[in-house]
N, CA, C and O atoms as a GROMACS GRO file, in nm:
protein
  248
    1UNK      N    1   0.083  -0.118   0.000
    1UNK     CA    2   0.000   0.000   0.000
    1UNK      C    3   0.088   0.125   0.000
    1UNK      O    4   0.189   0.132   0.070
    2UNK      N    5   0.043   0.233  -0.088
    2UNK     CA    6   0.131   0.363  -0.041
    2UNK      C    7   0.065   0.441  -0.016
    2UNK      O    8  -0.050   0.445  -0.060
    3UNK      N    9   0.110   0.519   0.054
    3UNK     CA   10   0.111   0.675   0.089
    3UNK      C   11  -0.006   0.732   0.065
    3UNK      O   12  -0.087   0.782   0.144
    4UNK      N   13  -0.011   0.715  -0.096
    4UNK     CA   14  -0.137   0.847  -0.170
    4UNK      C   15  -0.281   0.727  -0.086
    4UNK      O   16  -0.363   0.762  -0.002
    5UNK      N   17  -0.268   0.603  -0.141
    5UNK     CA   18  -0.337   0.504  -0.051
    5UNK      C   19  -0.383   0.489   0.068
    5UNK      O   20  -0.460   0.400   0.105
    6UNK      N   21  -0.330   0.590   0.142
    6UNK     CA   22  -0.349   0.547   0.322
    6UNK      C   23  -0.428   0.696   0.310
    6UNK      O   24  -0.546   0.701   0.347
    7UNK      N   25  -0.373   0.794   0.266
    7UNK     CA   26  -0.426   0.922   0.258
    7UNK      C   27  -0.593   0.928   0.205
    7UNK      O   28  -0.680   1.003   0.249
    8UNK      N   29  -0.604   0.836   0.108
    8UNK     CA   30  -0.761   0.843   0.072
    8UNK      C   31  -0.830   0.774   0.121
    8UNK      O   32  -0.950   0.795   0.106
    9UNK      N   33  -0.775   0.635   0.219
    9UNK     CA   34  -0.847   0.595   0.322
    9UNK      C   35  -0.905   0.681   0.478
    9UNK      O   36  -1.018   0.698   0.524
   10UNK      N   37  -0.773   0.719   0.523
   10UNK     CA   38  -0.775   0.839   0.614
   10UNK      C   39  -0.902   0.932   0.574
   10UNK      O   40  -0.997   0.933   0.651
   11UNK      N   41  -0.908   1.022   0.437
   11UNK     CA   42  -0.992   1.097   0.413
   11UNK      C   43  -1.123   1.013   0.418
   11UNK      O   44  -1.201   1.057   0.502
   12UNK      N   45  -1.161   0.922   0.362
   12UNK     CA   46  -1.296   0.854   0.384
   12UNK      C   47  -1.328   0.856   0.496
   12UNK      O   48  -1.415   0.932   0.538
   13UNK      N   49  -1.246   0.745   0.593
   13UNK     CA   50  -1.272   0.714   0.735
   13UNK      C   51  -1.316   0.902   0.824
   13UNK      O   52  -1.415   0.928   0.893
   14UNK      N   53  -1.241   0.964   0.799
   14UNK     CA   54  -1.291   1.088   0.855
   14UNK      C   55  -1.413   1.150   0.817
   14UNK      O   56  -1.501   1.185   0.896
   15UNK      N   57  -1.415   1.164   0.688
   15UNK     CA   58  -1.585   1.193   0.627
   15UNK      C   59  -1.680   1.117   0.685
   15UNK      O   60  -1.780   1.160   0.742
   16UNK      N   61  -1.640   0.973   0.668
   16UNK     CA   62  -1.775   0.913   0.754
   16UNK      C   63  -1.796   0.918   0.924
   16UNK      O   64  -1.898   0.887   0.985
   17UNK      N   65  -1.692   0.957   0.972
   17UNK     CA   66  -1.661   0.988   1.121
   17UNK      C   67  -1.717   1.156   1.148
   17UNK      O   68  -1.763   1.179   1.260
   18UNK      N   69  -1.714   1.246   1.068
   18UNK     CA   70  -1.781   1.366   1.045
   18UNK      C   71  -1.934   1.357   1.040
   18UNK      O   72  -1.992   1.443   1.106
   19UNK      N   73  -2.014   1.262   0.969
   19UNK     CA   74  -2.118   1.258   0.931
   19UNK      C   75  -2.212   1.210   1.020
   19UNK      O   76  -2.335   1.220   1.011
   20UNK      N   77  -2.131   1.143   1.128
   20UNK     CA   78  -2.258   1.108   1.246
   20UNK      C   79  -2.119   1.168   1.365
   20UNK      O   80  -2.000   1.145   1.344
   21UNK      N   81  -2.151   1.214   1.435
   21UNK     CA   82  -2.079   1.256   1.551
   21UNK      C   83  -2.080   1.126   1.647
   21UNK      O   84  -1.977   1.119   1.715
   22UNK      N   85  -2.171   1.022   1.669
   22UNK     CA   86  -2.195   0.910   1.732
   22UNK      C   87  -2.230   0.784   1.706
   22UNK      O   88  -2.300   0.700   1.763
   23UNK      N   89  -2.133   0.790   1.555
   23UNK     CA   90  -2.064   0.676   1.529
   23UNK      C   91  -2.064   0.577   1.562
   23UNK      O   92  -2.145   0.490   1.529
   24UNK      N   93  -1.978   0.566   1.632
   24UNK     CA   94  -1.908   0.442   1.752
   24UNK      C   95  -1.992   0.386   1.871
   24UNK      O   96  -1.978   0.277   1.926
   25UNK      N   97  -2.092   0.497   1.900
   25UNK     CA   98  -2.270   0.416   1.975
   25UNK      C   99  -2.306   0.270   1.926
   25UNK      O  100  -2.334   0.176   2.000
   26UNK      N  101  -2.298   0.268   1.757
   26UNK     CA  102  -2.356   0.133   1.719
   26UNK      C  103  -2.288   0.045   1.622
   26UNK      O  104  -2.271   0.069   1.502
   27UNK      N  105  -2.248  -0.064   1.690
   27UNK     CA  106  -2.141  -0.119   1.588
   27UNK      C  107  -2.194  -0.213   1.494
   27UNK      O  108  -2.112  -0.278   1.430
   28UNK      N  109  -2.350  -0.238   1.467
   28UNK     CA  110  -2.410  -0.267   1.354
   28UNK      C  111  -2.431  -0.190   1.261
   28UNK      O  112  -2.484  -0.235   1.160
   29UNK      N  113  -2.403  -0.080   1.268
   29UNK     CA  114  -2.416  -0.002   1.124
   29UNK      C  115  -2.322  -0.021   1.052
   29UNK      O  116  -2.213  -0.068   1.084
   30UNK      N  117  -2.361   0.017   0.938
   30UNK     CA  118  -2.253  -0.040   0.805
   30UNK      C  119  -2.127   0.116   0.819
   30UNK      O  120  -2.008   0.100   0.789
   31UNK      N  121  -2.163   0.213   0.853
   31UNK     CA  122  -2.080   0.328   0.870
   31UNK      C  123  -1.975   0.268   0.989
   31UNK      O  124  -1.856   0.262   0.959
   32UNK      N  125  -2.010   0.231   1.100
   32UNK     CA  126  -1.903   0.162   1.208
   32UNK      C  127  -1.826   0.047   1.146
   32UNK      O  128  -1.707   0.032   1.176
   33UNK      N  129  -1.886  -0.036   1.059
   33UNK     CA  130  -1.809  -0.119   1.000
   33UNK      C  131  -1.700  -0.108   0.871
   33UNK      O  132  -1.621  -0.196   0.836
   34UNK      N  133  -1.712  -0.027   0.834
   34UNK     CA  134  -1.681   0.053   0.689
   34UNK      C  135  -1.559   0.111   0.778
   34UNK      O  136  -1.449   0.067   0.745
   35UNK      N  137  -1.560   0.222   0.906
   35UNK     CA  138  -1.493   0.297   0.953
   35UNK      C  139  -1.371   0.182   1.025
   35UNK      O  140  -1.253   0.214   1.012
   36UNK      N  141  -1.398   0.075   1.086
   36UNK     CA  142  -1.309  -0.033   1.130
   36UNK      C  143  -1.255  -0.143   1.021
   36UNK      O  144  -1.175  -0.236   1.034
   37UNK      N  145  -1.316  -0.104   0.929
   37UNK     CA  146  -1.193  -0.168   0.844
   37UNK      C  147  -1.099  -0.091   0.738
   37UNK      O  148  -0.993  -0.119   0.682
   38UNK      N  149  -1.205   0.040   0.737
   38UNK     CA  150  -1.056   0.157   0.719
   38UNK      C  151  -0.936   0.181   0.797
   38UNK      O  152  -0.832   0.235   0.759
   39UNK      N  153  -0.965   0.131   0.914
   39UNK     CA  154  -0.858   0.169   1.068
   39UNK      C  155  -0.756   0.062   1.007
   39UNK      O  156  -0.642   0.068   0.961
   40UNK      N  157  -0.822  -0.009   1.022
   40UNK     CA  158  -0.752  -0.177   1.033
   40UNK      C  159  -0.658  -0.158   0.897
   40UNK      O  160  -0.539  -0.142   0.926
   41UNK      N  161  -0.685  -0.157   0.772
   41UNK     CA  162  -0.600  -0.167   0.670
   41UNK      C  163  -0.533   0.000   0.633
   41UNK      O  164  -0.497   0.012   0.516
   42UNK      N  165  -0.518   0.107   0.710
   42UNK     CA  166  -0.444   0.168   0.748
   42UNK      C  167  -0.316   0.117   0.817
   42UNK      O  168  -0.203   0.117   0.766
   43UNK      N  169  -0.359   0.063   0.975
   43UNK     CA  170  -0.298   0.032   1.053
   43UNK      C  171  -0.162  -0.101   0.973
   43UNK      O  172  -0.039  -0.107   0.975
   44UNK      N  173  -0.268  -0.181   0.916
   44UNK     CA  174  -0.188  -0.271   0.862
   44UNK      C  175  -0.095  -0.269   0.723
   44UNK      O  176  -0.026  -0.357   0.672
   45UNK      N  177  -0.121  -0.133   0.686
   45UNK     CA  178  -0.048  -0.084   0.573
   45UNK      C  179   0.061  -0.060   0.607
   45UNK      O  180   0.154  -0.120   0.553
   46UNK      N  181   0.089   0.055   0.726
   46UNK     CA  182   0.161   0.087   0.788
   46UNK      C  183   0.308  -0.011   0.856
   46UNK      O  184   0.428   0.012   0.874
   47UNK      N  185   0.207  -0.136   0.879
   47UNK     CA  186   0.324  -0.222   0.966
   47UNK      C  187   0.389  -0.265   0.788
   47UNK      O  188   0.507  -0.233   0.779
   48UNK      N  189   0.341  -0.316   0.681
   48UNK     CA  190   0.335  -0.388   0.604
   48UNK      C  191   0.446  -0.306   0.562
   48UNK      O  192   0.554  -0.365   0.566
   49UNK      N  193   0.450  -0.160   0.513
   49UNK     CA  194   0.571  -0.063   0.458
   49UNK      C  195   0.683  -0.097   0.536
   49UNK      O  196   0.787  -0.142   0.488
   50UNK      N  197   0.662  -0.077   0.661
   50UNK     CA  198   0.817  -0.135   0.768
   50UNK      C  199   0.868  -0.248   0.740
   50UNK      O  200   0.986  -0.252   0.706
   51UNK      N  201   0.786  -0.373   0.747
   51UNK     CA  202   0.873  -0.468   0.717
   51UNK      C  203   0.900  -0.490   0.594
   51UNK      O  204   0.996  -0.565   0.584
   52UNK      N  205   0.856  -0.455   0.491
   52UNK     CA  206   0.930  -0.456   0.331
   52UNK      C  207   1.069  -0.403   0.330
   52UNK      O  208   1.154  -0.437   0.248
   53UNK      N  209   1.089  -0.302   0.442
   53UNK     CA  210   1.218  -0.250   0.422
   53UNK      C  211   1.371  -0.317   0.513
   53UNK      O  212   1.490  -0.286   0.500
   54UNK      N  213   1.301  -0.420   0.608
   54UNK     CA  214   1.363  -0.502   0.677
   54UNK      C  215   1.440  -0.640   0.596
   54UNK      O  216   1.378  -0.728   0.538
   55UNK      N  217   1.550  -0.635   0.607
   55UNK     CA  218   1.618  -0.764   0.496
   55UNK      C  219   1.672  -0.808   0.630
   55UNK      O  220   1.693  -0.752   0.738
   56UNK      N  221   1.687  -0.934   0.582
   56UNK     CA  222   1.802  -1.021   0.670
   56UNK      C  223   1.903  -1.023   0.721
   56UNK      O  224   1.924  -1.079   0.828
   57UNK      N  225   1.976  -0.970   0.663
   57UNK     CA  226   2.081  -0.869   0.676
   57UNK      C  227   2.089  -0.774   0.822
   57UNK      O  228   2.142  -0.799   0.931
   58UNK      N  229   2.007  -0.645   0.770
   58UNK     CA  230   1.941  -0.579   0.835
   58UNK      C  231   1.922  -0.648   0.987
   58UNK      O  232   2.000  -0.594   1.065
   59UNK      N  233   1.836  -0.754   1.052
   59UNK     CA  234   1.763  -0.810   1.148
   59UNK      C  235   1.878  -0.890   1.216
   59UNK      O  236   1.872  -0.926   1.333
   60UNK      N  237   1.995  -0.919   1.124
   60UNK     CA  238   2.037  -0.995   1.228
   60UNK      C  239   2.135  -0.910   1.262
   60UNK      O  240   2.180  -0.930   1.375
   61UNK      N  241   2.176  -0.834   1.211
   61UNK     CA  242   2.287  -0.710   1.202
   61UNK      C  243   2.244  -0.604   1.400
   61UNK      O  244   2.298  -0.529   1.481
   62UNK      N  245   2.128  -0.668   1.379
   62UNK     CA  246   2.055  -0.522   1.465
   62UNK      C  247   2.042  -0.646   1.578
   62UNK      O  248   1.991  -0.625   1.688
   0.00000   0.00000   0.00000
């Protein structure tokens, strides 16, 4: 995932976090669910960039 990628997730997840102030009250709505799996494949983008840049080398070196 890159960058421009996490950025237009970010922007969604916030629009729909804008649009009800109380959100997170009900975690059957499709907006709470939509918003937790924007988190999630943010979050996991994030780890995913770090370790691409980790070689073997690198890990045992450290």
């Amino acid at each position: 995932m890159t960058k421009k990628e996490q950025s237009i997730w970010r922007k969604e997840m916030l629009a729909l976090m804008n649009e009800d102030a109380d959100w997170y009250r009900n975690e059957d709505t499709e907006r709470f669910k939509r918003i937790q799996e924007l988190a999630k494949k943010i979050e996991t983008a994030s780890t995913r960039q770090f370790s691409s840049h980790i070689s073997k080398e690198r890990f045992e070196a450290y």
